[in-house]
N, C-alpha and C positions, 0 to 999 in steps of 0.2 A: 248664349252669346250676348255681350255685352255692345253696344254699339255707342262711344260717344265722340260728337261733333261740338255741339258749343263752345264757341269759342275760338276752340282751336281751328276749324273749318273759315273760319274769316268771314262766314256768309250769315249776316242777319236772318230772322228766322219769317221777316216778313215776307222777302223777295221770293218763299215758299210756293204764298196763296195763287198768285197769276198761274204759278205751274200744276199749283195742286185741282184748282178748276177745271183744267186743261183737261189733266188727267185724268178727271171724275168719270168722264162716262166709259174709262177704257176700266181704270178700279174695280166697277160695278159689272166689267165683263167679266174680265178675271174670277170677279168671285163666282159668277153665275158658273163658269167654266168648269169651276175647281169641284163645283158640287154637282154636277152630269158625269155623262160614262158614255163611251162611247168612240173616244179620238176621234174627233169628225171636225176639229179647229187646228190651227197653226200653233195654241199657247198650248196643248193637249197634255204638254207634259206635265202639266201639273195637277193633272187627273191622276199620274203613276202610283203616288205614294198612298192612295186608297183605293186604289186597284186591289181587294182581298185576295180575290182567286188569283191573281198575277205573283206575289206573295206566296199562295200555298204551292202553285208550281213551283216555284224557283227553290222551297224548300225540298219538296217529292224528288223532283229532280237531283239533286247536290245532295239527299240521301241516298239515290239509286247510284249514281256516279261514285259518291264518296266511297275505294275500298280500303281496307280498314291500312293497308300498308302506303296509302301516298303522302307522298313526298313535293312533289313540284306540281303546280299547274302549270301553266306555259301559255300566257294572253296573246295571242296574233291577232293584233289590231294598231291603228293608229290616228293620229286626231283623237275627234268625238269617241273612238270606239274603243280608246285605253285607257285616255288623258285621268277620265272622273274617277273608274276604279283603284287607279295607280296614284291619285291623290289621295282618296283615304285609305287604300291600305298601307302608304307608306307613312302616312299620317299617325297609324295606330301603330302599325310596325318597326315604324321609323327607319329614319335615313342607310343606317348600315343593319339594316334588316336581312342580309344574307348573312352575314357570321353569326347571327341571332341561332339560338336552338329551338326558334317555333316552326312551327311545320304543322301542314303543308305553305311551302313558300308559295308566293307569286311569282312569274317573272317574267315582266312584261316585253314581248319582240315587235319594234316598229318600226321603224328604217330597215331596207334593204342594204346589209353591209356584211363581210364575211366575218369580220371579226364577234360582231354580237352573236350571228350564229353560232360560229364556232366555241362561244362560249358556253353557250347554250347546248351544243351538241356533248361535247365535255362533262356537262353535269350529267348528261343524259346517261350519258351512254356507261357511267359508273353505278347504275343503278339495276339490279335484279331482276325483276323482272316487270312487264307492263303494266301491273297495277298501281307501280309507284308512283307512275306520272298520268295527266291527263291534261289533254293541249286543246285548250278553248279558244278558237278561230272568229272573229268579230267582223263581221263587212256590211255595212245596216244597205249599199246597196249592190252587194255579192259580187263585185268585180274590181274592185280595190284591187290596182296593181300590187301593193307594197303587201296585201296582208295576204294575197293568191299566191303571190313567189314564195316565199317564207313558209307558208304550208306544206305549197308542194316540197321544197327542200326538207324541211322537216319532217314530211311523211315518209320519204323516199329513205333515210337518215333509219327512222324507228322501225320501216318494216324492215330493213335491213339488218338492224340488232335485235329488233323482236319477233321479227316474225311479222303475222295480217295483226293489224294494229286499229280496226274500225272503230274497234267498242271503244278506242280512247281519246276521239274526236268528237267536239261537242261543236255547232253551227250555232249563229245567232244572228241572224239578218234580216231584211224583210220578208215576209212569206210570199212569192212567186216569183223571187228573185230567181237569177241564174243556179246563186249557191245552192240555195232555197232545193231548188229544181234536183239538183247534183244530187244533195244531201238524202232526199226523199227517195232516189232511184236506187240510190244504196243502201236505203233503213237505215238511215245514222241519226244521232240524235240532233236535234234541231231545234231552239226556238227562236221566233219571230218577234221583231221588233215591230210597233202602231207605225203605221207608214206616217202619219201628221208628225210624230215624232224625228226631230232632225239628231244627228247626234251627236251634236255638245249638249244638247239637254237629256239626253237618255241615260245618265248614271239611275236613276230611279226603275226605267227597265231592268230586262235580263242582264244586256248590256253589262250591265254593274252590279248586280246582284247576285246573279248564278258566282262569276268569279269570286267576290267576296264570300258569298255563303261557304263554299267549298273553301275555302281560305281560314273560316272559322270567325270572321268577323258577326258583329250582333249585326243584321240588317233590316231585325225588327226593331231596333231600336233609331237607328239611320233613318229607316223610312216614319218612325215618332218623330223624330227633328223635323224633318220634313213636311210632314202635316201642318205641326205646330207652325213653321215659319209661312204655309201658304196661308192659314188664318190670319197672321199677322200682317203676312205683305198686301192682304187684301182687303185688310180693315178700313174705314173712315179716319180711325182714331190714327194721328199723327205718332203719338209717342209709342205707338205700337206699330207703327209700319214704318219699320225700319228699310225697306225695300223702296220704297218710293220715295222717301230721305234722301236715302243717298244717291237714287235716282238722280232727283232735283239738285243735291250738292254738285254730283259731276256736271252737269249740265252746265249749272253756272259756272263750274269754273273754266269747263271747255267755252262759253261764253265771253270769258273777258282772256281768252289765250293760253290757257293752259291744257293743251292739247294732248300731253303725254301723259297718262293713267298711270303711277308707280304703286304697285305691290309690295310692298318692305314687310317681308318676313322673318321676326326672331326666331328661328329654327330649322337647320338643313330639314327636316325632318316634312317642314312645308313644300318645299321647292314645287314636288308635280303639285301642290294646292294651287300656289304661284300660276303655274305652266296653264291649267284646266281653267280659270281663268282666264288668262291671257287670250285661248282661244276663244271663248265665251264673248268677250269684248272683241276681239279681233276681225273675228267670220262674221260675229253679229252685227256690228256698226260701220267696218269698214266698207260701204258701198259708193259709186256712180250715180246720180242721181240727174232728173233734168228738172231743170230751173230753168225759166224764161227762154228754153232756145237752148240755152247751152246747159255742157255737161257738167255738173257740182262734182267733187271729190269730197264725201264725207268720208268721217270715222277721228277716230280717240286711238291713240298709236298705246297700249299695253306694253310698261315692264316689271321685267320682276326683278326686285332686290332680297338679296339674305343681309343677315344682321347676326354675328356682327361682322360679317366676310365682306361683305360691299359696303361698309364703313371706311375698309382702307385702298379702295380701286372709284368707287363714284362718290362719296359724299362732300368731295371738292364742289364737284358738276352739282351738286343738289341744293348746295350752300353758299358756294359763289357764283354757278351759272346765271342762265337765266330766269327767268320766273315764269317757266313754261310749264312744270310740273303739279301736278296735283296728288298727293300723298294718302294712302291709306297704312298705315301700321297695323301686325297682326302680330297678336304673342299668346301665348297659354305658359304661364312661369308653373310649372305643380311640382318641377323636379327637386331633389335635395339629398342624393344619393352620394356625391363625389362630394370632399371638402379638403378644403389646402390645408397641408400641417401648420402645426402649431410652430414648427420648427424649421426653416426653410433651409434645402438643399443650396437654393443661389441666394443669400440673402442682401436687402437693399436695392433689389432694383425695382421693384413695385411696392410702395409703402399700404399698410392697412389692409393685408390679404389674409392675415395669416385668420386659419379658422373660419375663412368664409366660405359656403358651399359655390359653388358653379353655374348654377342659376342664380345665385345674391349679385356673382358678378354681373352676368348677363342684365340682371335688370337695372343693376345702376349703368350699366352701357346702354340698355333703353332709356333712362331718364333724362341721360347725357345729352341723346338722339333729339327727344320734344325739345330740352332745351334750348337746342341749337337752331330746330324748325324756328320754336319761336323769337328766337333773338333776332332772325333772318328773318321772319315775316312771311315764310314761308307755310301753307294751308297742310292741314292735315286731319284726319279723322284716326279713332281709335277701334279697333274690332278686339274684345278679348274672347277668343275661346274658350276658356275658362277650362276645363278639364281636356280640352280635343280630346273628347269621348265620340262612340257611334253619335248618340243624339244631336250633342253640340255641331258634329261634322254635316249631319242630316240636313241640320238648321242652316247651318251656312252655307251651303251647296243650292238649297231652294232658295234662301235669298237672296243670291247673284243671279240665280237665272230670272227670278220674278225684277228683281231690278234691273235687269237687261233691257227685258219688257217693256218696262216704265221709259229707258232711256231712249227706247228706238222712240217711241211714241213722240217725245218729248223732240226727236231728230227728223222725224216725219220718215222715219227707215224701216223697212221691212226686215225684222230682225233672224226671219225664219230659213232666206235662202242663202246663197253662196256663188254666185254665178263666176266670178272670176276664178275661181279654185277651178274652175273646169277646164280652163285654160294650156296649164301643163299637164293635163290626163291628156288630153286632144292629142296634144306632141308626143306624150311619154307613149302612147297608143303606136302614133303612124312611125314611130321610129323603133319600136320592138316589130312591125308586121315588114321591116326589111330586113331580105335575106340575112342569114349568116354568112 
């Protein structure tokens, strides 16, 4: 992963030092953290990706599970408990990775709605017998409205076309949860997420790895990105810690007003990269806080842009709005498969096409993009993927979360809880326990 700001970021590289001081004695936690065992802190997560034995289960496992006829998994979870896996298998998969002929697909169920089921139910219920499928149910605190209803609909769905359908249910939440609890009294299979683990950071758990492994993605090579990026994000060396960079850049710019975080991403293919994010920032920063007496409202409001599909719906707002935005651009150009003929079907209405591949286009519509930032003055940094392979994905997934880190630190926020989200469970609770 490439990361470049100079220049284009608008931020002198002095106004760094004050923040990087700041930051020093949290740096030096982190690293201490990264290199124990145990989950026994808030940053824990970034003990996962050298977790060995956490690794050889999630293989053992996803070899026992995997029978040699599947076809679908089926992820019930939602938030923290789909968002990471469903950005990089869609990452690797890509966007219209259901008419793809790789198998076994994903497919992740997260809203309560009849339609996704029933789409869901459709693929199902066209397939042989139960070994084709197998439905990995996510709830890190095992009573998730959205991802309990969906199960049981589900279950009720497959023993009904298959038959007892136990051995095709996999659990994955905290160990003494309710689920937990469920799970153990029927011999189902089960594994436990670290309770210090929240879950927008748990892509590095089972979480994220049993789904992928069985998916067929490299996870030994995801959790290598991941290593490599906590070394970096928790180095001294500025040109190497890319994490607490950009750390510092959002800060500053949320500092002088730029308050709304955009993600512009060249490739549907990113979008849930975009989404896992968003919450990341989201749940992380947006808190309540008390200041002198009274209550502060923090937080960095996250969007996400594709490219070049929100080039023709917001790049007005981005270019003549206000200057409330703060930009980060992401691309991995490696394709070169598709190319326009030499000979055009419509000719004359787009000059200097002929023979160009589809990504040649695309990137001179990114150069278009800088251009325009910079003509407008408006801030931006550069993320290159570089191949959005497992590794590179690994890499960038641990360095939003180690920069989160950094940013809460930097906001005086507790980046670990979520207390508002409890808000409408409390309601969505006492309004399901009235009669029918």
């Amino acid at each position: 992963m490439k990361f470049q700001y100079k220049h284009s970021s608008l931020i002198e590289e002095t106004q760094f030092d004050p923040l990087k001081q700041q930051l020093e004695p949290y740096r030096k936690n982190l690293q201490r953290i990264s290199q124990t065992k145990g989950y026994h802190e808030p940053e824990s997560s970034i003990q996962l990706p050298n977790d060995i034995s956490l690794l050889e289960k999630i293989e053992q496992t996803s070899k026992r599970l995997h029978s040699p006829t599947l076809q679908y998994v089926i992820v019930i979870g939602i938030g923290g408990s789909n968002l990471g896996g469903q950005a990089v298998y869609e990452t690797i998969a890509g966007s219209m990775n259901l008419l793809a002929d790789r198998l076994p697909k994903l497919i992740f169920l997260d809203t309560v709605t009849d339609e996704k089921m029933t789409a869901v139910t459709r693929v199902l219920e066209r397939l042989v017998t139960k070994e084709d499928f197998l439905i990995v149910t996510i709830s890190k605190s095992g009573t998730t409205t959205e991802t309990i209803v969906n199960t049981e609909v589900l279950w009720a769905f497959v023993e009904e076309h298959f038959g007892s359908c136990e051995d095709r249910f996999v659990f994955i939440t905290d160990e003494g949860s309710k689920l937990w609890e469920v799970a153990q009294s029927k011999k189902m299979e089960c594994l436990s997420v670290p309770k210090q683990v929240g879950g927008r950071f748990s892509i590095f758990s089972a979480v994220g790895l049993l789904p992928l492994h069985l998916a067929g993605i490299e996870v030994k090579e995801l959790v290598a990105g991941a290593k490599q990026a906590i070394v970096d994000g928790t180095s001294e060396d500025l040109s190497k810690n890319n994490a607490l960079v950009s750390a510092c850049l959002t800060y500053l710019h949320h500092q002088e007003g730029r308050s709304i975080h955009n993600t512009f991403l060249f490739s549907p293919k990113f979008e849930a990269l975009g989404k896992w994010y968003r919450q990341l920032m989201g749940e992380s920063l947006g808190k309540e806080t008390n200041g002198e007496g009274q209550i502060v409202h923090a937080g960095i409001t996250p969007i996400v842009s594709i490219g070049s599909t929100d080039l023709h719906s917001m790049a007005q707002l981005y270019w003549g709005g206000p200057d409330n935005i703060y930009t980060n651009l992401l691309y991995s150009f490696t394709g070169d498969v598709h190319k326009i003929p030499q000979y055009l079907a419509l000719p004359g209405l787009v000059n200097d096409i002929q023979g160009s591949s589809l990504e040649s286009v695309m990137k001179a519509l990114y150069g278009g993009v800088k251009a325009a930032y910079e003509k407008k003055g408006r801030p931006y940094v550069q993320i290159d993927l570089e191949q959005a392979d497992p590794y590179e994905l690994g890499y960038y997934l641990q360095f939003r979360m180690i920069e989160i880190m950094y940013l809460a630190q930097l906001m005086n926020l507790n980046a670990f809880d979520q207390p508002a989200v409890e808000l409408y469970k409390e309601v969505t609770r006492s309004l399901l326990h009235k009669p029918l």
